[in-house]
LUMKE-540688 format. One record per atom (N, C-alpha, C): atom name; x negated, y negated, z. Coordinates in pm, 1 decimal. Atoms other than C-alpha are relative to their C-alpha. Last residue first. Example, Ala and Ser with C-alpha at 12.3 -4.5 7.8 and 13.67 -1.06 7.14 Angstrom:
BEGIN
+------+----------+----------+----------+
: atom :        x :        y :        z :
+------+----------+----------+----------+
:    N :     82.0 :    119.0 :     -6.0 :
:   CA :  -1367.0 :    106.0 :    714.0 :
:    C :     77.0 :   -109.0 :     73.0 :
:    N :    -89.0 :    119.0 :      0.0 :
:   CA :  -1230.0 :    450.0 :    780.0 :
:    C :    -90.0 :   -120.0 :      0.0 :
+------+----------+----------+----------+
***
This chain:
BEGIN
+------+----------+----------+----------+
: atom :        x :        y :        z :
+------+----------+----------+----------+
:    N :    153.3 :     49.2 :   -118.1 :
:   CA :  -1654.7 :     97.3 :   2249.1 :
:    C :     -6.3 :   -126.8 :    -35.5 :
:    N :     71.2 :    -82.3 :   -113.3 :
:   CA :  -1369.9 :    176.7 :   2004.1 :
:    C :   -166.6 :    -42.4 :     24.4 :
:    N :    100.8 :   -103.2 :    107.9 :
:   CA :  -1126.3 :    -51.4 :   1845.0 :
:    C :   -127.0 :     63.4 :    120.7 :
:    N :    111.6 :     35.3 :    -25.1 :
:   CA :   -781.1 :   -104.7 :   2033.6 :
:    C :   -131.4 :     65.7 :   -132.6 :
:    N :    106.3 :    -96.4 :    -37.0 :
:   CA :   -503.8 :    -46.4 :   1800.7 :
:    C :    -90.3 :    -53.5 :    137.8 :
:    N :    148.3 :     38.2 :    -58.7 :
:   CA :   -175.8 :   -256.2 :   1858.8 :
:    C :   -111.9 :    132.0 :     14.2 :
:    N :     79.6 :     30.5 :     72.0 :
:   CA :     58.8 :   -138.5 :   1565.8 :
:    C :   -111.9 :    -86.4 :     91.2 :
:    N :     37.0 :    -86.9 :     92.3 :
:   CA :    285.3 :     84.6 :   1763.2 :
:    C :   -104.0 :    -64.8 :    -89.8 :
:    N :    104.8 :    -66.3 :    -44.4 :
:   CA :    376.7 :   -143.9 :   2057.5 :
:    C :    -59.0 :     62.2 :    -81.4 :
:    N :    126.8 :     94.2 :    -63.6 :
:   CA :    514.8 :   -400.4 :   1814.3 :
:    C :   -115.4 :     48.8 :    102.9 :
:    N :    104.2 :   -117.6 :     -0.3 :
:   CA :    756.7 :   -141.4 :   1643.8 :
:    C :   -172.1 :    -87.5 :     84.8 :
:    N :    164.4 :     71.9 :    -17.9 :
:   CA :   1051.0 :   -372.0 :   1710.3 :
:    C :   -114.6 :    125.9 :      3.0 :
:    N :     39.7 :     82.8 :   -135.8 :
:   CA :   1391.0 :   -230.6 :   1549.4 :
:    C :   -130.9 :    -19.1 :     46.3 :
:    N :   -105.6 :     17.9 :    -98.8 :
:   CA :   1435.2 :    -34.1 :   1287.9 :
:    C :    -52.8 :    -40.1 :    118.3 :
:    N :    -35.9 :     -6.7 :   -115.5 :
:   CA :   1150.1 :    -63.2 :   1012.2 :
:    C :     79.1 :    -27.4 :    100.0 :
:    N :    -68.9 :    119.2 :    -67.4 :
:   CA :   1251.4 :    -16.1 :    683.4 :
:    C :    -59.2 :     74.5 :    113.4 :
:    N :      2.2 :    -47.3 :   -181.0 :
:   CA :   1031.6 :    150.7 :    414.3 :
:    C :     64.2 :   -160.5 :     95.7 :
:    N :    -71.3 :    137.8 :    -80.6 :
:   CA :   1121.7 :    118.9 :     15.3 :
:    C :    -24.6 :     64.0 :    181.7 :
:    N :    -44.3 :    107.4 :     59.6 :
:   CA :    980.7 :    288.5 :   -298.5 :
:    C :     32.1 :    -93.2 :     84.4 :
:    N :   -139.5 :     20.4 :    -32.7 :
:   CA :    764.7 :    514.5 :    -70.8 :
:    C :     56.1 :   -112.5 :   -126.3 :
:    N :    -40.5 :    201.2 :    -31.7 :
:   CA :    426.6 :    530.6 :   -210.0 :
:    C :    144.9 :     73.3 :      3.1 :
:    N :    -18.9 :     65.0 :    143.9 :
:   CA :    276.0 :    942.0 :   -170.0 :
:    C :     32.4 :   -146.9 :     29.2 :
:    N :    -88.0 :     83.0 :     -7.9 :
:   CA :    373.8 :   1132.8 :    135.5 :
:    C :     14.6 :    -74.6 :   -116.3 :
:    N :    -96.1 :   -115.0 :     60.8 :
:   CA :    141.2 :   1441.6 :     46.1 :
:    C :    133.4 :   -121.7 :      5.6 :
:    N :     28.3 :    -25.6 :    154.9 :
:   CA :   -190.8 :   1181.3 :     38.5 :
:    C :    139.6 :     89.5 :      6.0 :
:    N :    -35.4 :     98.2 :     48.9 :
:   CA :    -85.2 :   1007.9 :    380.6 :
:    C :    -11.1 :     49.5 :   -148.0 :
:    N :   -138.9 :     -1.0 :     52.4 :
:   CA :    -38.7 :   1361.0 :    537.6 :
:    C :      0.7 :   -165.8 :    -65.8 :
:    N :   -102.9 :    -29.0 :     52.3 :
:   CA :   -349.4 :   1510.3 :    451.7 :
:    C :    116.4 :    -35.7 :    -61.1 :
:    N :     27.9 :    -66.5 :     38.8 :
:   CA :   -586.2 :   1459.3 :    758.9 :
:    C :    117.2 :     46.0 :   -118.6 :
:    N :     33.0 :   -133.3 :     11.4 :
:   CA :   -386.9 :   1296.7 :   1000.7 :
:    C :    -49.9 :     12.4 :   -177.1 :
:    N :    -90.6 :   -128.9 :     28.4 :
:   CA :   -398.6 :    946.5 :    939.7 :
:    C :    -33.4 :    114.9 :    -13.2 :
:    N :    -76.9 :    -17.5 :   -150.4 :
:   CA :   -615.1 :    680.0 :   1101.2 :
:    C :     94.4 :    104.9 :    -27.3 :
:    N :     39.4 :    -83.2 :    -99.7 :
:   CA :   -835.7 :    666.5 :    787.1 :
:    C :     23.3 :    -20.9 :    125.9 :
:    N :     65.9 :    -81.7 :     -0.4 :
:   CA :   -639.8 :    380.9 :    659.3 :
:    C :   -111.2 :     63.1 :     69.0 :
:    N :    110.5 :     15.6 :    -64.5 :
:   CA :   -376.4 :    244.3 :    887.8 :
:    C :   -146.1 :    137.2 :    -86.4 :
:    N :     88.2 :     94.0 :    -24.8 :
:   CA :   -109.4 :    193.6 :    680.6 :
:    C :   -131.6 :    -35.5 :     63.1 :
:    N :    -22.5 :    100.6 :    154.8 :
:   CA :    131.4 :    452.0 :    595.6 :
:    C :    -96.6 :   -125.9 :    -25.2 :
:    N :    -13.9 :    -76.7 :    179.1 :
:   CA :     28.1 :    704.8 :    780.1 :
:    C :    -10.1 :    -80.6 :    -83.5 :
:    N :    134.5 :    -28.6 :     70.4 :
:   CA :   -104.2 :    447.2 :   1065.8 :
:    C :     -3.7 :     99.6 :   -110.8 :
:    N :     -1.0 :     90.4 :    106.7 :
:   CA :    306.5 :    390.1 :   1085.3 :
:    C :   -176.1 :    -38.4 :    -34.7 :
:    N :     61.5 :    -44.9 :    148.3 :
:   CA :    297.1 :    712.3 :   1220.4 :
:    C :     26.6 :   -115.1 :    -95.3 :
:    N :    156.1 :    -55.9 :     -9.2 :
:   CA :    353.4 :    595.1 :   1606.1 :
:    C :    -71.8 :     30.2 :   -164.4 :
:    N :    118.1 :    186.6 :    -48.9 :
:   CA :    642.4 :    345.8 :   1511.2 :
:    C :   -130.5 :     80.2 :    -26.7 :
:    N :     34.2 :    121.8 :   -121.1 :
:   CA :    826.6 :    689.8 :   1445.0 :
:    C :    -88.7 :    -49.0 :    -62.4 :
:    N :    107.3 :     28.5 :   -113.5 :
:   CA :    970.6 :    846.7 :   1105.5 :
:    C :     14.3 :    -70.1 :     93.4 :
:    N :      5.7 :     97.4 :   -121.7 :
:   CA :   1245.1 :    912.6 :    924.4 :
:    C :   -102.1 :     26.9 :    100.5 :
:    N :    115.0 :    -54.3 :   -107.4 :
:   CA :   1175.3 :   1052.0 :    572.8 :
:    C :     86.8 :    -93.4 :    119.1 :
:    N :     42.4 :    117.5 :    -82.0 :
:   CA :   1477.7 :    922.3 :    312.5 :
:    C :    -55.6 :     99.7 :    132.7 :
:    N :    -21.1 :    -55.3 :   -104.5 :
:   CA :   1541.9 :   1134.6 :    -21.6 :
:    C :    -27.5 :   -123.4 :    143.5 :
:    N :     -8.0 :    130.5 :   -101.7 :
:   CA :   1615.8 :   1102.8 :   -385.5 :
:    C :     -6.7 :     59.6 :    186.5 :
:    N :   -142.2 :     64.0 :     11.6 :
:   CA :   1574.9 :   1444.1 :   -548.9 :
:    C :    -41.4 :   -147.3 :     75.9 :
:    N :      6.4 :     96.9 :    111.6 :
:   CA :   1219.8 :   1643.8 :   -596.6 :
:    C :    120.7 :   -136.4 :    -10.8 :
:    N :   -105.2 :   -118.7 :     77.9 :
:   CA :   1182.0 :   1701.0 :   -232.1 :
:    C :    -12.4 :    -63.5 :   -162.5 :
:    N :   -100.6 :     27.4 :     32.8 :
:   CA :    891.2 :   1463.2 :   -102.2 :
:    C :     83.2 :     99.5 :   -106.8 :
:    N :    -62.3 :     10.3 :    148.4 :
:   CA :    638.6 :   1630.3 :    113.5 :
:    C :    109.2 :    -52.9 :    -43.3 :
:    N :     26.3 :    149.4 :     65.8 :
:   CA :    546.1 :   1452.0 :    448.4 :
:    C :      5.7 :     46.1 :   -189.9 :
:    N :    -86.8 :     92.4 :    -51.2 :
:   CA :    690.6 :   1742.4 :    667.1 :
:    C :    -13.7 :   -122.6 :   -108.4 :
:    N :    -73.0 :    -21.3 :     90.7 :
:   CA :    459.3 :   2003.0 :    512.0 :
:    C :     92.8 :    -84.3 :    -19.4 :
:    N :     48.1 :    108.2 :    122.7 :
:   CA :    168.6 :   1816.0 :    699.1 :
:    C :    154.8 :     22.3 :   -118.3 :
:    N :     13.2 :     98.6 :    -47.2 :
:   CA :    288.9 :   1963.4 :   1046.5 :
:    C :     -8.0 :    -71.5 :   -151.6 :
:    N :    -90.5 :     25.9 :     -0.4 :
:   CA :    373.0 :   2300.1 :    892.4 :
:    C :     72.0 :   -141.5 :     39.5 :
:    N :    -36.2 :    -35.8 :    102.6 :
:   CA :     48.9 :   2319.9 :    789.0 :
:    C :    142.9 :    -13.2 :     -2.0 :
:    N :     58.4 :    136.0 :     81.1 :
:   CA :    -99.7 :   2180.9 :   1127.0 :
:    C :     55.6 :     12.9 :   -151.7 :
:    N :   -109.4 :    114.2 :     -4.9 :
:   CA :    148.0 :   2448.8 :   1283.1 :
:    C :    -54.5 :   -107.9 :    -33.2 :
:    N :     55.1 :     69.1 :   -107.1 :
:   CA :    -27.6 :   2722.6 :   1086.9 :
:    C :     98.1 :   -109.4 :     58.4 :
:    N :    113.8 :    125.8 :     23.2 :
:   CA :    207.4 :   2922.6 :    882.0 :
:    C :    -34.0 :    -57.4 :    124.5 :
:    N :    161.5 :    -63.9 :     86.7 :
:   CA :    321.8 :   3300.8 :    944.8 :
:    C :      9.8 :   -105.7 :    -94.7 :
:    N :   -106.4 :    -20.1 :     91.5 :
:   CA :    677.0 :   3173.3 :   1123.5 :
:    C :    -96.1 :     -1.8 :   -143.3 :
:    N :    -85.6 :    -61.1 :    -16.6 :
:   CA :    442.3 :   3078.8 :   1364.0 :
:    C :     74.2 :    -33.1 :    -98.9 :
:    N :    -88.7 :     13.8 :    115.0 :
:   CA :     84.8 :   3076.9 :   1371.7 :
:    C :    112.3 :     54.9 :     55.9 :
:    N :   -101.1 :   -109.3 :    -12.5 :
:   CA :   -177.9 :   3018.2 :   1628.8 :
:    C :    116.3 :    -23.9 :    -80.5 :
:    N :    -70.5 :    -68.7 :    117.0 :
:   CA :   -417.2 :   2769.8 :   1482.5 :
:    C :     73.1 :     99.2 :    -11.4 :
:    N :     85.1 :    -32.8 :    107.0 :
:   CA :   -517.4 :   2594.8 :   1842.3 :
:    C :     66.9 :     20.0 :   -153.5 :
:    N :    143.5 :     60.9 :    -18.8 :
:   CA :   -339.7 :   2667.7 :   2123.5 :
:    C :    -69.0 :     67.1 :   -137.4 :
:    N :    109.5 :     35.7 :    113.4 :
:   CA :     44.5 :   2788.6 :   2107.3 :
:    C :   -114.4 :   -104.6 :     39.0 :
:    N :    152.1 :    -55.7 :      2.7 :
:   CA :    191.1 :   2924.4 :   2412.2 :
:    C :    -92.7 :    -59.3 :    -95.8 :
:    N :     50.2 :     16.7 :   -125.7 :
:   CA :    475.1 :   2628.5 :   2481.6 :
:    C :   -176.1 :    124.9 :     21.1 :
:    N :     72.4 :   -151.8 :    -12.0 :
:   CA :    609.7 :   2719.9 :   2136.2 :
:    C :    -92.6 :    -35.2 :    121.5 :
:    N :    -54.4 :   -159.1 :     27.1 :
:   CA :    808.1 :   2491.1 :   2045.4 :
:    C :    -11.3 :     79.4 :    -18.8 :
:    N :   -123.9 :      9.3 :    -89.1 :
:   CA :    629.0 :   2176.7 :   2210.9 :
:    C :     81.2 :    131.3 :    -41.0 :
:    N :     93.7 :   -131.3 :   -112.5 :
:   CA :    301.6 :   2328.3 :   1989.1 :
:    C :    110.6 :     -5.0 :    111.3 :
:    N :    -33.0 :   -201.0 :     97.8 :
:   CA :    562.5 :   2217.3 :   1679.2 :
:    C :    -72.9 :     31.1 :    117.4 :
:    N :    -99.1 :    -51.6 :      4.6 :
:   CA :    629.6 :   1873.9 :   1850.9 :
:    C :     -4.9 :    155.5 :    -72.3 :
:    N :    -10.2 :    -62.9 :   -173.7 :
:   CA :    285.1 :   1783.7 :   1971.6 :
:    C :    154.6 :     78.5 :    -16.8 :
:    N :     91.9 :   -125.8 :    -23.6 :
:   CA :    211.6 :   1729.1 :   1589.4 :
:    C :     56.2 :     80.2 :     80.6 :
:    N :    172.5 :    -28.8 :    -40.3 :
:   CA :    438.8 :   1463.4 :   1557.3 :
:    C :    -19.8 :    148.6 :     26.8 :
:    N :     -2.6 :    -26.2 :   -130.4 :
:   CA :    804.0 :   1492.2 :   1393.7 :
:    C :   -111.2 :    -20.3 :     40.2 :
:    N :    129.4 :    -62.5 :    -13.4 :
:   CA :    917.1 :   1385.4 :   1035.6 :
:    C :    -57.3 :    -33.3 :    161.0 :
:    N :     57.2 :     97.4 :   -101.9 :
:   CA :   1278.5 :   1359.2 :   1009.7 :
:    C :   -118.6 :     54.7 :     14.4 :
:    N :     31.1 :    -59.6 :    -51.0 :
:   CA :   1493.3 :   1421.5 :    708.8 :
:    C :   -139.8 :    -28.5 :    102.0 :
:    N :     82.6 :     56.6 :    -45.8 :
:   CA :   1716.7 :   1299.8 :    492.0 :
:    C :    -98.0 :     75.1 :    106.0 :
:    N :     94.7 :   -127.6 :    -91.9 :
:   CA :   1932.8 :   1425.0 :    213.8 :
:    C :   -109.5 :    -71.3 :     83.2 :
:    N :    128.3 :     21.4 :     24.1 :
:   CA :   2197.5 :   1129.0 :    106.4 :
:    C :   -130.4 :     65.0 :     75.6 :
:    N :     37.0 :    -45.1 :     98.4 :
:   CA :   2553.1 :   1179.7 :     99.0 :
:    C :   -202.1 :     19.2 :    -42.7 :
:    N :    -26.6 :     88.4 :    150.2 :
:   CA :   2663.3 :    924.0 :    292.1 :
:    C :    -39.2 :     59.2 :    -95.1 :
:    N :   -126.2 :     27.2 :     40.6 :
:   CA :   2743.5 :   1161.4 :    596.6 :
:    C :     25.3 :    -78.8 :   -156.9 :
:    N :    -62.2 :   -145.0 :    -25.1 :
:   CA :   2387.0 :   1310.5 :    578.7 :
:    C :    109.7 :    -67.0 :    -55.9 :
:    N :     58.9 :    -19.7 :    135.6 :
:   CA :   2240.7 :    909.4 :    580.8 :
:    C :     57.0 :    137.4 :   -123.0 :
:    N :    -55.0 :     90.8 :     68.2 :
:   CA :   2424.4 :    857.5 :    876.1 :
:    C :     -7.5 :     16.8 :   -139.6 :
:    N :   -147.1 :    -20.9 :     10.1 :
:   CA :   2308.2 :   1168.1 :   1053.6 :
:    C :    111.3 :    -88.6 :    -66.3 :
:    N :     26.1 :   -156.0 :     84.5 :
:   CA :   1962.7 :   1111.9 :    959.6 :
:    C :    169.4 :     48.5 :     15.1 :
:    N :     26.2 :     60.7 :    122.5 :
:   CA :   1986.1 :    737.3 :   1097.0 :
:    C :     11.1 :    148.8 :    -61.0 :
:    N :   -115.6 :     89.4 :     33.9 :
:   CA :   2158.4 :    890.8 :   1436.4 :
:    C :    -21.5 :     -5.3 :   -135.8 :
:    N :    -86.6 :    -90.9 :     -9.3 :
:   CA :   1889.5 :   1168.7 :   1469.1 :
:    C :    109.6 :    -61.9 :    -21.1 :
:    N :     23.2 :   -127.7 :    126.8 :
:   CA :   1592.1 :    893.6 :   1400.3 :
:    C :    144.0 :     64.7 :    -69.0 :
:    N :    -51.8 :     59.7 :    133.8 :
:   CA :   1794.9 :    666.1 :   1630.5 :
:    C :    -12.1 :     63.4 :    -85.2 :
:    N :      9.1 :    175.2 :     -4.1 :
:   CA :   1769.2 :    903.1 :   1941.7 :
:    C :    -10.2 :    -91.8 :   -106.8 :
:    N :     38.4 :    -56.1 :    100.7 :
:   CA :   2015.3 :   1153.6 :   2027.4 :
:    C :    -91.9 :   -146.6 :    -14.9 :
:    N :    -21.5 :     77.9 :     65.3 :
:   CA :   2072.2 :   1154.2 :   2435.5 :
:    C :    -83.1 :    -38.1 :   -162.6 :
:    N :   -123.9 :    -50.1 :     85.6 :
:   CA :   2081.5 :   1463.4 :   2588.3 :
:    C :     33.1 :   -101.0 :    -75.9 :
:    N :    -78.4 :    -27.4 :   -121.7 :
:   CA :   1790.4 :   1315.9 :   2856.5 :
:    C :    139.7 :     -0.1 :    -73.5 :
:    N :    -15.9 :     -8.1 :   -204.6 :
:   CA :   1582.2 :   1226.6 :   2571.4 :
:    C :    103.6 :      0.1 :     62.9 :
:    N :   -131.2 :     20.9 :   -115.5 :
:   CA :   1622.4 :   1296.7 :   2217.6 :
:    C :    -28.8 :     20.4 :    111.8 :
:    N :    -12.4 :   -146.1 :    -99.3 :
:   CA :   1256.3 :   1297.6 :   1975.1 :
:    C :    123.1 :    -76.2 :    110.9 :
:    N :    -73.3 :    -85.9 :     39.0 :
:   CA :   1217.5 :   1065.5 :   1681.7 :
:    C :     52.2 :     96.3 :     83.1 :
:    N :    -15.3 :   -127.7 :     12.7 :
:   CA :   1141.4 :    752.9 :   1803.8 :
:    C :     44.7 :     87.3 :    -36.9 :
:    N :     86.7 :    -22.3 :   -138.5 :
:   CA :   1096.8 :    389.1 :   1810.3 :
:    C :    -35.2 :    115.6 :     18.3 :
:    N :    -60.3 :     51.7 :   -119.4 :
:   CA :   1256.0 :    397.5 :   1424.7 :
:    C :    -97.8 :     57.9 :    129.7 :
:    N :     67.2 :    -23.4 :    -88.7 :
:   CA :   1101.9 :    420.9 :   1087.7 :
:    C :     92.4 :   -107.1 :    106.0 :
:    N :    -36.2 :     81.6 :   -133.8 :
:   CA :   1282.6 :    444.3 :    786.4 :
:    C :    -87.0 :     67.3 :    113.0 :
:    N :     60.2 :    -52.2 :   -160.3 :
:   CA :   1086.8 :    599.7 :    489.0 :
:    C :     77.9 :   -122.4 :     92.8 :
:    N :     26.9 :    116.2 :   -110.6 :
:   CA :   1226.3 :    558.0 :    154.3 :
:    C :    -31.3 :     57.4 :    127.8 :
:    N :     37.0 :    -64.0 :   -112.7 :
:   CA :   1199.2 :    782.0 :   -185.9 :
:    C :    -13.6 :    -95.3 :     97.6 :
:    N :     21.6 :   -103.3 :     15.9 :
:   CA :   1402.1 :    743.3 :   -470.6 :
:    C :    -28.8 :     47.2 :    137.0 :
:    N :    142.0 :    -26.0 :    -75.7 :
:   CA :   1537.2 :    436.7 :   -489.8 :
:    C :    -24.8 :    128.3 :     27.5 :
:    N :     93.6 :     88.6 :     -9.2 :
:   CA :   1706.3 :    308.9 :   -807.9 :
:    C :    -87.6 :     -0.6 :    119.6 :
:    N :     92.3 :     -3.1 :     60.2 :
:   CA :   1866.0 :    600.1 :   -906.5 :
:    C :    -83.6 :    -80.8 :     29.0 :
:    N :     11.2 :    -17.6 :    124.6 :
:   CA :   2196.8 :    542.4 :   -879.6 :
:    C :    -80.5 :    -43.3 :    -19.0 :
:    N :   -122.8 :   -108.3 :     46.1 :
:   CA :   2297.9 :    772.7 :   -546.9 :
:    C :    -37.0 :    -76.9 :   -166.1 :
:    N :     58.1 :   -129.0 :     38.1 :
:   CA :   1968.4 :    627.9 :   -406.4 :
:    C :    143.3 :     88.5 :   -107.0 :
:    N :     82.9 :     58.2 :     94.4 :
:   CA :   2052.8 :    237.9 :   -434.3 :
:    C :    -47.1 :    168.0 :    -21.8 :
:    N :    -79.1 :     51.4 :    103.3 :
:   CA :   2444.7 :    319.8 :   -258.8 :
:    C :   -106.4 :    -14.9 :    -96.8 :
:    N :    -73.8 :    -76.4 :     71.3 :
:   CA :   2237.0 :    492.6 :     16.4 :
:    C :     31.3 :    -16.2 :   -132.7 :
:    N :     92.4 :    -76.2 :     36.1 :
:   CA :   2013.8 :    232.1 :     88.5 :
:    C :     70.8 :    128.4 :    -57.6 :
:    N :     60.6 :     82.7 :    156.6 :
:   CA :   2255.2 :     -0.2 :     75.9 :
:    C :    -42.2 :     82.2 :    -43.0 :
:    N :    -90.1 :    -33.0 :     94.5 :
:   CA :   2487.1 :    247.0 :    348.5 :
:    C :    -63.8 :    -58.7 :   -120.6 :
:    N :     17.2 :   -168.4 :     38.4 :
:   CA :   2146.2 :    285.2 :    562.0 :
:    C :    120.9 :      1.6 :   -125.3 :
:    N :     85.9 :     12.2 :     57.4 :
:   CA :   2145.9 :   -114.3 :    596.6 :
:    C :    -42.2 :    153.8 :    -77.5 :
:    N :    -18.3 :     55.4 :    157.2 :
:   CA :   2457.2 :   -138.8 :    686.7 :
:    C :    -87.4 :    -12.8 :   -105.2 :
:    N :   -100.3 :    -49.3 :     85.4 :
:   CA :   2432.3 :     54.5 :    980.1 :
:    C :     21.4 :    -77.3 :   -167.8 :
:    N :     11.7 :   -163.5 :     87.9 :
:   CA :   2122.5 :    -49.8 :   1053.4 :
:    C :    112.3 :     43.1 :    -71.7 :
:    N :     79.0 :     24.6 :     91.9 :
:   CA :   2246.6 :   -461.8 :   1063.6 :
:    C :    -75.9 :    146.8 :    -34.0 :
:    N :    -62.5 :    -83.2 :    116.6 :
:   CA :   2590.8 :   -345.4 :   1244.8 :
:    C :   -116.0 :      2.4 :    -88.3 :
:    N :     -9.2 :     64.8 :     61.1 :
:   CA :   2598.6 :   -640.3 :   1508.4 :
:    C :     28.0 :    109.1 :   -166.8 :
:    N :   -176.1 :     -8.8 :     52.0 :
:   CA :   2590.3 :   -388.1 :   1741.7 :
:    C :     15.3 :    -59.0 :    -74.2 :
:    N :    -57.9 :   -182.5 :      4.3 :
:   CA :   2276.7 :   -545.8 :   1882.4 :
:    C :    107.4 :     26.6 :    -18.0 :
:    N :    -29.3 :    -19.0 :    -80.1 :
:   CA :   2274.5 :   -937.2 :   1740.5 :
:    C :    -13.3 :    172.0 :     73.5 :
:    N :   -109.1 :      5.7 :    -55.3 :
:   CA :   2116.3 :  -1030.1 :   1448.7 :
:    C :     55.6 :     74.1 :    144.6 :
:    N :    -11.8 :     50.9 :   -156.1 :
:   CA :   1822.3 :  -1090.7 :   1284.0 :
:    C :    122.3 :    -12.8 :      6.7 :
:    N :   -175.6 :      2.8 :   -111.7 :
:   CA :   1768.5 :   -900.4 :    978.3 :
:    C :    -38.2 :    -38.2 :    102.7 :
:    N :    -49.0 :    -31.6 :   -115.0 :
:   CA :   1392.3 :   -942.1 :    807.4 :
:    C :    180.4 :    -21.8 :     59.9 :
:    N :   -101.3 :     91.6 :    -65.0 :
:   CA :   1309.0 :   -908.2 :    444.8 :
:    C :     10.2 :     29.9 :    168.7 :
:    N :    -30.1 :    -28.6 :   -173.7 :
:   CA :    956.7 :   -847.4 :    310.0 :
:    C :    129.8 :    -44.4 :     38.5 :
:    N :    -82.7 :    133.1 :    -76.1 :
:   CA :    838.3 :   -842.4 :    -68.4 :
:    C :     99.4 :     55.1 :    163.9 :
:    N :   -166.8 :    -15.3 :     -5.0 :
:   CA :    587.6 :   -575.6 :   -113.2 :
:    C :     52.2 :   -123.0 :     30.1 :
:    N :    -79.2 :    102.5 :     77.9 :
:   CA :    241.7 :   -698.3 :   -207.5 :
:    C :    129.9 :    -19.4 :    -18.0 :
:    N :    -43.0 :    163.3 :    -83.6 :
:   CA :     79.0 :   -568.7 :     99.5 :
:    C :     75.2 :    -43.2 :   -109.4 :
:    N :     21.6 :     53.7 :     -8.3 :
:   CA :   -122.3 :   -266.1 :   -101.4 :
:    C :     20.0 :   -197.9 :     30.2 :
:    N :    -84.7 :    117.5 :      0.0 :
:   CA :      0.0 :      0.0 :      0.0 :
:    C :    -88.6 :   -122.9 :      0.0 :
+------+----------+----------+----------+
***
């Protein structure tokens, strides 16, 4: 990416409706053709305390409008489902770094990734990305970030 995207920001109220309406555009531009592949990125992808968290909302929005989406998870989440796994222990006879990178392929059809804040060094922070997954992701036609990602893009640099 080289920065030259044009940038809009929504300001409005919470509830105000500005995701929601923003997933139905995006919809309405994939059903004819004109975006193919988009990455939303929200605070998180993982549900705490039974509660779903935007990711799982935006993917369920996207679902209802017709539009295949699908959520790319961190690492820690495939060794999380499997509490033994260390290392290259395999399940479902692939590695979980393999099943980790598989996440950032694009189907052939129109589609929308949802990512966290945290993997916005995929998309931007070169060499800060796993190994892989910024080359299988490719250029998005269009990435929205949902709500403030402001912890997510302070690095420190080292020593």
């Amino acid at each position: 990416m080289d920065g030259s995207w044009p940038l809009s920001v929504a300001v409005a109220p919470p509830g105000a409706g500005k995701s929601t309406q923003a997933r139905r555009a995006i919809a309405a531009l994939t059903r004819t053709g004109t975006l193919r592949r988009v990455v939303w990125m929200t605070p998180g992808t993982l549900s705490r305390n039974g509660v779903a968290s935007l990711a799982d909302e935006a993917r369920a929005d996207f679902l209802a409008c017709g539009v295949p989406a699908t959520v790319i998870y961190g690492r820690a989440h495939f060794t999380r489902l499997n509490p033994d796994a260390v290392g290259e222990k395999r399940h479902s006879g692939r590695t979980f770094q393999t099943q980790y990178l598989e996440q950032f392929t694009w189907p052939q059809g129109p589609s929308v990734k949802l990512m966290s804040h945290a993997h916005l060094p995929v998309l931007y922070g070169a060499g800060i990305a796993p190994p892989g997954a910024a080359a299988r992701l490719e250029v998005p036609d269009l990435v929205v970030i949902d709500e403030d990602p402001g912890g997510s893009l302070i690095r420190s640099s080292p020593g």
